[in-house]
C-alpha positions in Angstrom: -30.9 -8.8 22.2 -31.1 -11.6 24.7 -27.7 -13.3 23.6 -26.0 -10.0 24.1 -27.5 -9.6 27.0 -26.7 -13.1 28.5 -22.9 -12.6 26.8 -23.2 -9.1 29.1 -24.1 -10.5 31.9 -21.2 -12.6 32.1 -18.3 -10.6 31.9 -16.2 -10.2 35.1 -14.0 -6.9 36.6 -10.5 -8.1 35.2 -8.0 -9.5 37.1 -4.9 -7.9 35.6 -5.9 -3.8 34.1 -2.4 -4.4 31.8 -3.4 -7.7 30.4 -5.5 -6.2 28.0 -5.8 -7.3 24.2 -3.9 -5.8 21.6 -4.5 -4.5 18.2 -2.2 -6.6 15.1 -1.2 -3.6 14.1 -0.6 -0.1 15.1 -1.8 2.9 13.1 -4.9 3.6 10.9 -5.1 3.3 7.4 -5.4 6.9 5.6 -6.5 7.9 2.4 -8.8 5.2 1.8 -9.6 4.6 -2.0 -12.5 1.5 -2.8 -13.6 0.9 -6.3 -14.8 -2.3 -8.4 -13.4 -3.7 -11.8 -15.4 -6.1 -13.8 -13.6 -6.3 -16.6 -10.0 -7.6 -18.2 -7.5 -5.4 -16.3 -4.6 -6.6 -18.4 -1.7 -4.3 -18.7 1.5 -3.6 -20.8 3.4 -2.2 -18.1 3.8 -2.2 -14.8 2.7 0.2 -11.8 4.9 1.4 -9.0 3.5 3.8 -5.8 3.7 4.4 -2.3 0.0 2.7 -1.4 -1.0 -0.6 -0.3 -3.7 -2.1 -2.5 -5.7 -5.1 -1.1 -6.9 -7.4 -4.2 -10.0 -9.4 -3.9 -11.0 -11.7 -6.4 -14.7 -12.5 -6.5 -15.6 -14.1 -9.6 -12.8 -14.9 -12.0 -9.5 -15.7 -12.4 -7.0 -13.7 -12.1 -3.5 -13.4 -13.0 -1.4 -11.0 -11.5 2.8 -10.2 -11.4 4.1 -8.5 -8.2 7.9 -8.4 -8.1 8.3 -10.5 -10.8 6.4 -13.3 -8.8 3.6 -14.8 -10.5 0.2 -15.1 -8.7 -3.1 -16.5 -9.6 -6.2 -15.6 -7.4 -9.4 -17.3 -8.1 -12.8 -17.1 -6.3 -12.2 -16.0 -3.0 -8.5 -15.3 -3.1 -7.1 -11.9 -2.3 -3.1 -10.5 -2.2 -2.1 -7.3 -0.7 0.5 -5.4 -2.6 2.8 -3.2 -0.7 4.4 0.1 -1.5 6.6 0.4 -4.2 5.7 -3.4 -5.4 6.3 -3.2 -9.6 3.0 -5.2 -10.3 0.9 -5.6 -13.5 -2.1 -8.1 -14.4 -1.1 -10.6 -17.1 -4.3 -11.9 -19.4 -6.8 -13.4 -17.8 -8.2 -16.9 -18.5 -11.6 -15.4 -19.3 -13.3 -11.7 -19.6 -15.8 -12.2 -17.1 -14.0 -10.8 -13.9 -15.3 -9.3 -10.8 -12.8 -8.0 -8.0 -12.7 -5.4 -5.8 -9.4 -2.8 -4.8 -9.4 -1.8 -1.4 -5.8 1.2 -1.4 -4.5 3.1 1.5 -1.8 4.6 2.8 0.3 3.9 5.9 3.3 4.2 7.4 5.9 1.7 6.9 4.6 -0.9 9.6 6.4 -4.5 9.8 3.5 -6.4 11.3 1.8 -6.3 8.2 5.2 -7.9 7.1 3.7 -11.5 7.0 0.9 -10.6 4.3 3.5 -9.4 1.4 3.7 -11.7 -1.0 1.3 -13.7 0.3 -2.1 -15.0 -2.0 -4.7 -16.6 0.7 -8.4 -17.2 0.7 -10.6 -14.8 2.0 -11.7 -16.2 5.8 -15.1 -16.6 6.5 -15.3 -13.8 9.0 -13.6 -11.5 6.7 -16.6 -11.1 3.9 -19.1 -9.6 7.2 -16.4 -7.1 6.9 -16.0 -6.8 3.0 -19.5 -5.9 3.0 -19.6 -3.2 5.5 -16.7 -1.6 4.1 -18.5 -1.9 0.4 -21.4 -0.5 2.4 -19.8 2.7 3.3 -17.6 3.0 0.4 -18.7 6.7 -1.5 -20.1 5.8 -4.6 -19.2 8.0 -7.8 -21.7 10.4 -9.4 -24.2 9.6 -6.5 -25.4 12.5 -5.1 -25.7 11.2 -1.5 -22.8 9.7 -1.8 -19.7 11.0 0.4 -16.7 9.6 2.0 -17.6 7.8 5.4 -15.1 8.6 8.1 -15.9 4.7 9.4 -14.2 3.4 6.2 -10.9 3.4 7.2 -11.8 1.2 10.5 -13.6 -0.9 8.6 -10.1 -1.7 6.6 -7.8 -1.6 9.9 -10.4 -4.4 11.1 -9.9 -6.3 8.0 -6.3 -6.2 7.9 -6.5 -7.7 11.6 -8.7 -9.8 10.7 -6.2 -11.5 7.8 -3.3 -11.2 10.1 -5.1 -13.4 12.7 -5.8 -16.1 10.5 -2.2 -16.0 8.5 -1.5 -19.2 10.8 -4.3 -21.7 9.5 -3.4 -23.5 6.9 -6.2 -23.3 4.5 -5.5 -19.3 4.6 -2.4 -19.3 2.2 -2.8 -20.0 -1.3 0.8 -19.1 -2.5 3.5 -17.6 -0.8 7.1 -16.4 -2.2 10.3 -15.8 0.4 10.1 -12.4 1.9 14.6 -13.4 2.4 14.9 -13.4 -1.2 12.5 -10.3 -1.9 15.1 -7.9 -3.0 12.6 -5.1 -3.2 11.5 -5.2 0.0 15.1 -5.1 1.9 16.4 -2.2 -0.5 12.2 -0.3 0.0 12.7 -1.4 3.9 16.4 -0.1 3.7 15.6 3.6 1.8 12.8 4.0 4.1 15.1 3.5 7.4 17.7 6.1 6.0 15.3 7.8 4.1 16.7 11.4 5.6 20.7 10.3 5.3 23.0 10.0 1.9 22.6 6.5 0.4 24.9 4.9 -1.9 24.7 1.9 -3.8 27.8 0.6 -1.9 26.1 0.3 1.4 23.0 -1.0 0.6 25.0 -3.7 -1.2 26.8 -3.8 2.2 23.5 -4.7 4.0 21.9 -7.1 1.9 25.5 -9.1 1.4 25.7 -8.4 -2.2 28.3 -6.6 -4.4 27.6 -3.2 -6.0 27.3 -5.4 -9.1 25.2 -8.1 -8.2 22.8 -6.0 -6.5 22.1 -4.0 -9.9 21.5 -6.9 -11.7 19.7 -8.4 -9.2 17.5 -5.8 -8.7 16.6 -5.0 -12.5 15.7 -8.5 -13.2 13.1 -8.5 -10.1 11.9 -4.8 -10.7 10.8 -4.5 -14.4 14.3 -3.3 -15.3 14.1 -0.5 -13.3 17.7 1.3 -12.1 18.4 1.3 -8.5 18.7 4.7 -7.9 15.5 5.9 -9.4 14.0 3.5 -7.7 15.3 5.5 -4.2 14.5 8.9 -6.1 11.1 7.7 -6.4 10.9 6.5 -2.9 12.3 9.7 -1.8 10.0 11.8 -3.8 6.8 10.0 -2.5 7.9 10.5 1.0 7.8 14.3 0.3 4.6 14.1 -1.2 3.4 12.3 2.3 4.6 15.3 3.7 3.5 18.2 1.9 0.0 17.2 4.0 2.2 18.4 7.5 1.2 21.6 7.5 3.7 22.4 10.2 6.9 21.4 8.0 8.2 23.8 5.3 9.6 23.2 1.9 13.4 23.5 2.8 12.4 21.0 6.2 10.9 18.4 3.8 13.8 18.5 1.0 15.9 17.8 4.1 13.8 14.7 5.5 14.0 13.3 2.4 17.8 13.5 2.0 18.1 16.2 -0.9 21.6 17.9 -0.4 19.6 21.2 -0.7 16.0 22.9 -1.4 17.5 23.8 -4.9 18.4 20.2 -5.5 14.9 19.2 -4.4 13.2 21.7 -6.7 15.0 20.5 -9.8 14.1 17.1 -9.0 10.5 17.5 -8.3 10.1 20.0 -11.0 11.6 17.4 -13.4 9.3 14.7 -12.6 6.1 16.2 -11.8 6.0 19.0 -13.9 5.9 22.1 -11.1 7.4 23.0 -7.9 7.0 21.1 -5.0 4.9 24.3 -3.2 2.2 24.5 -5.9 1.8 20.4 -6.2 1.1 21.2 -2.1 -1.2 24.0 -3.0 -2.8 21.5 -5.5 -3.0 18.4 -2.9 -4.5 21.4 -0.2 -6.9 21.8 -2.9 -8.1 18.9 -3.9 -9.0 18.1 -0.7 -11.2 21.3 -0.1 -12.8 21.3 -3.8 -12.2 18.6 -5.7 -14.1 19.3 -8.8 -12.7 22.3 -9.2 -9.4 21.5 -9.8 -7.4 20.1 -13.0 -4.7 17.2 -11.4 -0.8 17.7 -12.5 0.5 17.2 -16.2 1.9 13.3 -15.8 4.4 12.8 -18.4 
């Protein structure tokens, strides 16, 4: 208590009131998901959604695609993977693994820009901040356990926290060129236009490519995934985002997300998910109010 109060003692009445400090990044993350692995996560195919997932190796070696890009995070190394990133774990050099997923959602925010595709090493000053947020992370089947409302800082101070040390040297491990990340100009692209009619032809248009060469290129660097249902599936997760605004309406949403109609938006959703868009937002409304109660959508 005595260093705080000699730090206390002395600070000054500014000089400048608009000279303030500045967060790294605006917004706070939402829908904040924590939970351990400690064992092989290898996988046969990849995984595609609209969360961020930070990736913390802490015992082990692991191997990991994203993009196509292969990344190998040992002891201390972390990656963040970004929305709509294909990604899949390849086989690991042993069984013994212990890492720790850290996945949220947030609006598309380029300041964060300089972590994608990025492997570093945890900082020092991050792991006080690993463990609070593993502190107040709800653990399952605990009956005292419930989601803290601080979690969600706790991540926003960790993501600052690895944004302000992107410039030391010793932070990245391996990084790829966010100029030749196809993905992310076509995600960045959709998400800009995400209300208007996009065609092949002018995204080709914006990342200098032909029609052609963009649909090659973009199947051999997303898991041979097509182009457009790669933008239906952007499209579609934007509306999910949505269906949480209680103040927009089903016909208001289909139109944000650039469906030609609600009809058209129905058939889609409908076709993908398995029911119509207003009882998956009955189902997400839900969940949220009593979550053991209620059986998730058929995934097909």
């Amino acid at each position: 208590m005595s260093k705080l109060t000699e730090k206390i003692d002395k600070l000054r009445l500014p000089g400048n009131y608009f000279a303030g400090a500045s967060g790294a990044f605006s917004g706070i993350p939402g829908n904040v998901l924590v939970w351990s692995r400690l064992n092989s996560p290898y996988q046969e195919e990849p995984s595609l959604h609209q969360r961020f997932i930070i990736v913390l190796s802490i015992n082990g070696i692991l191997n990991m695609s994203i993009d196509g890009h292969v990344f190998r995070l040992e002891d201390g190394d972390g990656i963040v993977i970004f929305p709509f990133q294909h990604h899949y774990y390849l086989k690991p050099d042993t069984e013994k693994l212990r890492w720790l997923l850290i996945s949220f959602e947030l609006p598309e925010d380029e300041s964060l820009l300089p972590l994608r595709n990025l492997a570093f090493r945890i900082p020092d000053n991050a792991w006080r901040i690993i463990e609070q947020l593993v502190e107040v992370a709800p653990i399952p089947d605990s009956p005292h356990s419930a989601v803290d409302a601080q979690l969600p800082h706790w991540v926003s101070l960790l993501l600052t926290i690895l944004l302000t040390e992107i410039h030391d040297h010793s932070f990245a491990a391996q990084r790829r060129d966010l100029k030749q990340d196809i993905i992310y100009q076509v995600t960045h692209y959709v998400n800009q236009n995400i209300s208007k009619k996009i065609t092949i032809g002018m995204i080709a248009k914006k990342v200098g490519m032909s029609e052609s060469n963009l649909r090659r290129s973009f199947r051999k660097h997303n898991q041979g995934f097509s182009l457009g249902d790669f933008i239906l599936k952007i499209r579609l997760s934007h509306a999910i985002r949505l269906f949480d605004n209680p103040a927009i309406n089903i016909s208001e949403i289909a139109s944000e997300c650039g469906f030609s109609s609600l009809y058209a938006f129905s058939r889609t959703f409908k076709k993908h998910f398995k029911q119509s868009p207003l009882n998956y937002r009955q189902y997400l409304r839900n969940r949220r109010f009593r979550p053991k109660r209620i059986v998730p959508p058929v995934k097909r």
